[in-house]
N, CA, C and O atoms as a GROMACS GRO file, in nm:
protein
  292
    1UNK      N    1   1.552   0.373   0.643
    1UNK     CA    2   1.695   0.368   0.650
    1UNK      C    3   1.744   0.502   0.704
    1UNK      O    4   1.689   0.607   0.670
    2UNK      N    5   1.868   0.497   0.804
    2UNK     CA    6   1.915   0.653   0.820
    2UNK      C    7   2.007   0.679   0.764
    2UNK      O    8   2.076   0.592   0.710
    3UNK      N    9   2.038   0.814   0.762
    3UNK     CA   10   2.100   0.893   0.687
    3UNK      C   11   2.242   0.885   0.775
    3UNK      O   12   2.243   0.853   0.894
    4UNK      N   13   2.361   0.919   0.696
    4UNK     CA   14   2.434   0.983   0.754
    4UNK      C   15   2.417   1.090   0.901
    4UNK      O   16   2.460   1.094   1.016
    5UNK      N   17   2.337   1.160   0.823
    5UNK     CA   18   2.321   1.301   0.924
    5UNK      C   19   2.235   1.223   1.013
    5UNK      O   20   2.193   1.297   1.102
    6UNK      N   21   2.202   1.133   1.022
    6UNK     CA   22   2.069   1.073   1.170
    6UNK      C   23   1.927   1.084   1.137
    6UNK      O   24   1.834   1.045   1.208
    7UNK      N   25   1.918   1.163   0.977
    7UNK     CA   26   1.809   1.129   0.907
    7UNK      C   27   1.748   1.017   0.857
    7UNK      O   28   1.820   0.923   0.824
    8UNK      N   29   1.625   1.008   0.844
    8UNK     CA   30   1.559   0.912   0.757
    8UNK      C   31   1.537   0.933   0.624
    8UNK      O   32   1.535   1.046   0.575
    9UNK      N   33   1.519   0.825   0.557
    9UNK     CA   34   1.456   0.816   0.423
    9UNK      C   35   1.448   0.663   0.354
    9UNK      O   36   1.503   0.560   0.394
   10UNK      N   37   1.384   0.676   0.265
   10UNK     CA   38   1.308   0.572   0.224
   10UNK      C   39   1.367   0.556   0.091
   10UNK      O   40   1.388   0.645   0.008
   11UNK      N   41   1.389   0.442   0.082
   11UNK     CA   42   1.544   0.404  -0.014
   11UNK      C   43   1.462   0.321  -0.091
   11UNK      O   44   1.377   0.256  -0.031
   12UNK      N   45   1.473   0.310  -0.231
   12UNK     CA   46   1.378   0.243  -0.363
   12UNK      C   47   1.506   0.133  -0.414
   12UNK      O   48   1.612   0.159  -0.471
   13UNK      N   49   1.462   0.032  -0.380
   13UNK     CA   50   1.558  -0.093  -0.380
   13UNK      C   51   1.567  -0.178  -0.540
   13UNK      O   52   1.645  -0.268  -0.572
   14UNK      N   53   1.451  -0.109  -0.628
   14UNK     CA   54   1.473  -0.141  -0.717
   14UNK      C   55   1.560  -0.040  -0.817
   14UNK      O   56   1.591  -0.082  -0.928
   15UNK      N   57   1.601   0.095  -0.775
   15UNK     CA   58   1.714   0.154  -0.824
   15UNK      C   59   1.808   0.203  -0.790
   15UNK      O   60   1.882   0.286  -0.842
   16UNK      N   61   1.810   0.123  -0.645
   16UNK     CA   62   1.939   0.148  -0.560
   16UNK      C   63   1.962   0.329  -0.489
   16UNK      O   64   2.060   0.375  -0.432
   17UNK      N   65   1.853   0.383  -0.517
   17UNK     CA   66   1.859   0.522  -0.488
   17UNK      C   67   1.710   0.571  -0.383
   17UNK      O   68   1.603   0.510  -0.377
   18UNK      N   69   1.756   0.717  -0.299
   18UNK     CA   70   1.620   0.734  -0.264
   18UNK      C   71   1.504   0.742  -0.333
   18UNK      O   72   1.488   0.768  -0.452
   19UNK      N   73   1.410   0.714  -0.231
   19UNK     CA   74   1.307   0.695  -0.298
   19UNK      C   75   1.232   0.860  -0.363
   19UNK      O   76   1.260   0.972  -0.319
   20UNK      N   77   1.129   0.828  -0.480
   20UNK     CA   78   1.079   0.993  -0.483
   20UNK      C   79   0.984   0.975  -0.499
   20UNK      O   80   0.945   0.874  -0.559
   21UNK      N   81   0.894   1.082  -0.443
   21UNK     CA   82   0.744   1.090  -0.481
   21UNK      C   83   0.736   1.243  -0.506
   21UNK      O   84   0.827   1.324  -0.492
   22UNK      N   85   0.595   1.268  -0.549
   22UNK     CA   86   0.556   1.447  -0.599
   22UNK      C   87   0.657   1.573  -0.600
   22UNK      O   88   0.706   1.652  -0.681
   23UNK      N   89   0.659   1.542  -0.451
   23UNK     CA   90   0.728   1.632  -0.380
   23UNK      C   91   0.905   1.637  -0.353
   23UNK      O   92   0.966   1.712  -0.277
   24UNK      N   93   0.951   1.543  -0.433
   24UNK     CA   94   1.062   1.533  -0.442
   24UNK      C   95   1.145   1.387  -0.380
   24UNK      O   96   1.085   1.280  -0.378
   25UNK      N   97   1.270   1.396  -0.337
   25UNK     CA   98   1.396   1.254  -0.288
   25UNK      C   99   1.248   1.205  -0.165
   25UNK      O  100   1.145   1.273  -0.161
   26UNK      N  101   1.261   1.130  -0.111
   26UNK     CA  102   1.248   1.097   0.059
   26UNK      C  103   1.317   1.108   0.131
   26UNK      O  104   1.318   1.002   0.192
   27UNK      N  105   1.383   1.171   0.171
   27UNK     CA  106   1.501   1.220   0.244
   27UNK      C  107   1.481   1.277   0.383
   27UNK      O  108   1.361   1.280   0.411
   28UNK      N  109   1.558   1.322   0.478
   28UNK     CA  110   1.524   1.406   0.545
   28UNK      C  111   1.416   1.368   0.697
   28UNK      O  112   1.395   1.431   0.801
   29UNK      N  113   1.377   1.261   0.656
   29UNK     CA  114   1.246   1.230   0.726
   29UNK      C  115   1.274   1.200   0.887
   29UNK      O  116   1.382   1.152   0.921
   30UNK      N  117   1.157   1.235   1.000
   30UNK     CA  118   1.166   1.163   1.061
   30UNK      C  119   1.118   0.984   1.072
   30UNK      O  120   1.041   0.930   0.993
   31UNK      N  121   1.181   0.917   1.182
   31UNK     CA  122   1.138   0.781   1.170
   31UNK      C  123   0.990   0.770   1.129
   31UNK      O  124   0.976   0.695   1.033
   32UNK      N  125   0.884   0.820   1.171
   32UNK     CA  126   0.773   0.784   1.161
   32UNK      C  127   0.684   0.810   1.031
   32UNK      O  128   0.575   0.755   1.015
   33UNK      N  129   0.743   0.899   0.938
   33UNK     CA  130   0.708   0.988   0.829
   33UNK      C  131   0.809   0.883   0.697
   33UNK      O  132   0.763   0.867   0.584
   34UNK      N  133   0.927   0.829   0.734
   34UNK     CA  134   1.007   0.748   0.626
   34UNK      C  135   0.921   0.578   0.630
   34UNK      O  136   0.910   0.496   0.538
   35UNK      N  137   0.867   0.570   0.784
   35UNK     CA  138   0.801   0.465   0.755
   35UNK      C  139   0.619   0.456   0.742
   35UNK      O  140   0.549   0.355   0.750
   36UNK      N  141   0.588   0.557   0.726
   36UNK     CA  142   0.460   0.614   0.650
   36UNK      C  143   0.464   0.578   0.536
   36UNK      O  144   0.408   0.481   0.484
   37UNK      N  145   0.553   0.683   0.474
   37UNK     CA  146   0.558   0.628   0.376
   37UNK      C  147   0.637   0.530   0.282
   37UNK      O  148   0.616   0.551   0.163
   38UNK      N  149   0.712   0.441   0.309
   38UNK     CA  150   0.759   0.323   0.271
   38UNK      C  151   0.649   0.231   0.274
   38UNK      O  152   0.647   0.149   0.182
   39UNK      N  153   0.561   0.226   0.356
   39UNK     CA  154   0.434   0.150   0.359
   39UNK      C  155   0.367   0.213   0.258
   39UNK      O  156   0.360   0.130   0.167
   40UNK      N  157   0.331   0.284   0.235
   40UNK     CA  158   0.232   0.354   0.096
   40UNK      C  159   0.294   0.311  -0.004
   40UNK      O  160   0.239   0.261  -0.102
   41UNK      N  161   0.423   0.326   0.012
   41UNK     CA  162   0.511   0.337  -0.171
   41UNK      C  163   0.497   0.115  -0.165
   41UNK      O  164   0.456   0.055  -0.264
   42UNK      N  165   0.536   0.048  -0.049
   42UNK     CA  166   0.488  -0.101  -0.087
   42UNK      C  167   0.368  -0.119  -0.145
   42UNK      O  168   0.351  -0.198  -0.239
   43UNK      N  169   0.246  -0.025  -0.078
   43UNK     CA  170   0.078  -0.082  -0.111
   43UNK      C  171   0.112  -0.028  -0.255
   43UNK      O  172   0.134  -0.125  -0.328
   44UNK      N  173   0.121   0.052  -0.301
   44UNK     CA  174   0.144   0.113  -0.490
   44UNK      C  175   0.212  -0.003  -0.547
   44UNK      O  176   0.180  -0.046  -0.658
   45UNK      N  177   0.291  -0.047  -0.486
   45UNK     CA  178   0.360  -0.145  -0.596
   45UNK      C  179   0.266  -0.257  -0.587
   45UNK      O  180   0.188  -0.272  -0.680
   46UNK      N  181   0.263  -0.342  -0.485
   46UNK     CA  182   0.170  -0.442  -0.442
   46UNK      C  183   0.023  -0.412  -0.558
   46UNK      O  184  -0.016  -0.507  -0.626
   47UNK      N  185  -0.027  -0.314  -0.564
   47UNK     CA  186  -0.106  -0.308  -0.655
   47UNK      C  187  -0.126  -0.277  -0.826
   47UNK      O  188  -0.221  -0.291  -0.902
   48UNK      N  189   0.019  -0.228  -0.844
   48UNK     CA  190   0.036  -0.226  -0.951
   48UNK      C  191   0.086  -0.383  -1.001
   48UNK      O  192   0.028  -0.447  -1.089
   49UNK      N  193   0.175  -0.418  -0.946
   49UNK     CA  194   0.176  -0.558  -0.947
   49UNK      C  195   0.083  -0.670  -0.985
   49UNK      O  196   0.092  -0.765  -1.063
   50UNK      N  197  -0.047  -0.604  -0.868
   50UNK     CA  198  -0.176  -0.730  -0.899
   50UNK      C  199  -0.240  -0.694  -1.034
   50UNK      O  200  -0.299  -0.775  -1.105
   51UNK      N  201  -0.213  -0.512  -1.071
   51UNK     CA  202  -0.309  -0.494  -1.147
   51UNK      C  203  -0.239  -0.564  -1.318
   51UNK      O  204  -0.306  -0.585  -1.419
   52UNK      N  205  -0.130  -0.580  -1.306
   52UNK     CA  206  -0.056  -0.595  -1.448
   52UNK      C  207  -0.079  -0.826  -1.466
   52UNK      O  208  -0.034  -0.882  -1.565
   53UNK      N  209  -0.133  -0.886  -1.381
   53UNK     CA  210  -0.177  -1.004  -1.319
   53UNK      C  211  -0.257  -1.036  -1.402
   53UNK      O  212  -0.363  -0.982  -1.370
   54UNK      N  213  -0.279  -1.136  -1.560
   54UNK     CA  214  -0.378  -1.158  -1.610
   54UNK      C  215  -0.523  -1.210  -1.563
   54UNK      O  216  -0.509  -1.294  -1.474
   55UNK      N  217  -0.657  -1.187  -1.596
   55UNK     CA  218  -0.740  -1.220  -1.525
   55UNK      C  219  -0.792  -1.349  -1.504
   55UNK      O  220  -0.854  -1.387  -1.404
   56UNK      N  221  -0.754  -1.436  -1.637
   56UNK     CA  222  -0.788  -1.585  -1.638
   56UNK      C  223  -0.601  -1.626  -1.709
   56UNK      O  224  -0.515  -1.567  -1.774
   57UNK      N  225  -0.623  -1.767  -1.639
   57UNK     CA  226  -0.533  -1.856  -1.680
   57UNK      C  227  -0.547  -1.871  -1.861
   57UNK      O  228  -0.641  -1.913  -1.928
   58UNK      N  229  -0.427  -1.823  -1.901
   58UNK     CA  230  -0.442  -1.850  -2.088
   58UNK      C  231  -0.459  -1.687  -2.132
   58UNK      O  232  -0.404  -1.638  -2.230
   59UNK      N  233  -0.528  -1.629  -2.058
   59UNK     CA  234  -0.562  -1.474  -2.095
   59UNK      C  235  -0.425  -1.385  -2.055
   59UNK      O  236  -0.386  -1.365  -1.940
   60UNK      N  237  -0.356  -1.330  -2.192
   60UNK     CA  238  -0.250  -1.249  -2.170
   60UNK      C  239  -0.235  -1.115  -2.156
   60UNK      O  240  -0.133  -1.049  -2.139
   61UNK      N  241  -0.389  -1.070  -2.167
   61UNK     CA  242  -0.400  -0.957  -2.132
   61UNK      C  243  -0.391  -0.914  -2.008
   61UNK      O  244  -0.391  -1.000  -1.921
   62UNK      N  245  -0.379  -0.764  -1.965
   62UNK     CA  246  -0.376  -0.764  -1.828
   62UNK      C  247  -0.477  -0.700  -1.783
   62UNK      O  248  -0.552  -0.651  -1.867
   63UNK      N  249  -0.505  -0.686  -1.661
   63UNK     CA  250  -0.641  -0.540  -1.598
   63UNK      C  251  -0.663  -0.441  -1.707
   63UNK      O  252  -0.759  -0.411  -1.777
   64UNK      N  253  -0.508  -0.392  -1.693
   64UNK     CA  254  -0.554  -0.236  -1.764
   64UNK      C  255  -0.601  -0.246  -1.899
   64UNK      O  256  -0.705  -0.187  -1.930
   65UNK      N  257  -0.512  -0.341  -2.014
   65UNK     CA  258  -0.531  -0.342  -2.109
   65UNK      C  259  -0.712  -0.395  -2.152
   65UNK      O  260  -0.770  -0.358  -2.254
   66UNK      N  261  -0.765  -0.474  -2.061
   66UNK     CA  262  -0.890  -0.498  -2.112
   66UNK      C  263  -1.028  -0.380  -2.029
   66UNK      O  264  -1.144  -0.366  -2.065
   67UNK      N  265  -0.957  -0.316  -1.918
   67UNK     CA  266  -1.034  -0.223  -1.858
   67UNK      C  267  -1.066  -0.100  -1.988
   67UNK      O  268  -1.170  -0.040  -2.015
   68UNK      N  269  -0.919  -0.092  -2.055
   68UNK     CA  270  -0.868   0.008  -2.161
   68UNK      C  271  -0.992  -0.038  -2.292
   68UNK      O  272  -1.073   0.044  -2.334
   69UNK      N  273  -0.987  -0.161  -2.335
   69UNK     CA  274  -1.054  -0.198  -2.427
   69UNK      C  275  -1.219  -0.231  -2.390
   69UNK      O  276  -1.298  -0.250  -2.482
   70UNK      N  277  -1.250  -0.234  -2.287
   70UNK     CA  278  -1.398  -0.213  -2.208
   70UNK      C  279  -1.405  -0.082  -2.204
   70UNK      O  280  -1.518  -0.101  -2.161
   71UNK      N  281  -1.394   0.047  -2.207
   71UNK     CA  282  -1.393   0.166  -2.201
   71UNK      C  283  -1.433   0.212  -2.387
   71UNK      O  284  -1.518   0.289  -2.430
   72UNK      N  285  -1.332   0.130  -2.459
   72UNK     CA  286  -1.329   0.198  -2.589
   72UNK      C  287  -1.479   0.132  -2.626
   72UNK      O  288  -1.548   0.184  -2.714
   73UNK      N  289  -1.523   0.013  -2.552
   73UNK     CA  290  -1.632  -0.037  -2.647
   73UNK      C  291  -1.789  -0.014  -2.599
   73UNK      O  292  -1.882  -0.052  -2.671
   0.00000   0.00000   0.00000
């Protein structure tokens, strides 16, 4: 998305605000760097997504929670 100023940045649609990573807003960007990373910040969700995805039908656990409980045992 651009900015006012003719900047880019990468706008987080699930809180209506720019997006942030480590390093701070996404702001500022050129075109090619706001859509760098807007593609990275989709693959993170996309995978957090699959990972929260129970593993069998009936099983309410998720990835982490039984990765979590395979670890403790």
């Amino acid at each position: 998305m651009m900015d006012p100023a003719d900047q880019w940045l990468v706008y987080d649609r699930s809180t209506d605000l720019p997006a942030e990573a480590r390093d701070g807003l996404l702001i500022g960007l050129s075109q090619a760097e706001a859509e760098r990373l807007a593609q990275e910040a989709n693959i993170k969700e996309i995978l957090l997504r699959r990972a929260a995805l129970p593993l069998r039908r009936g099983d309410t656990r998720d990835r982490r929670q039984i990765s979590r409980e395979e670890s403790r045992a």
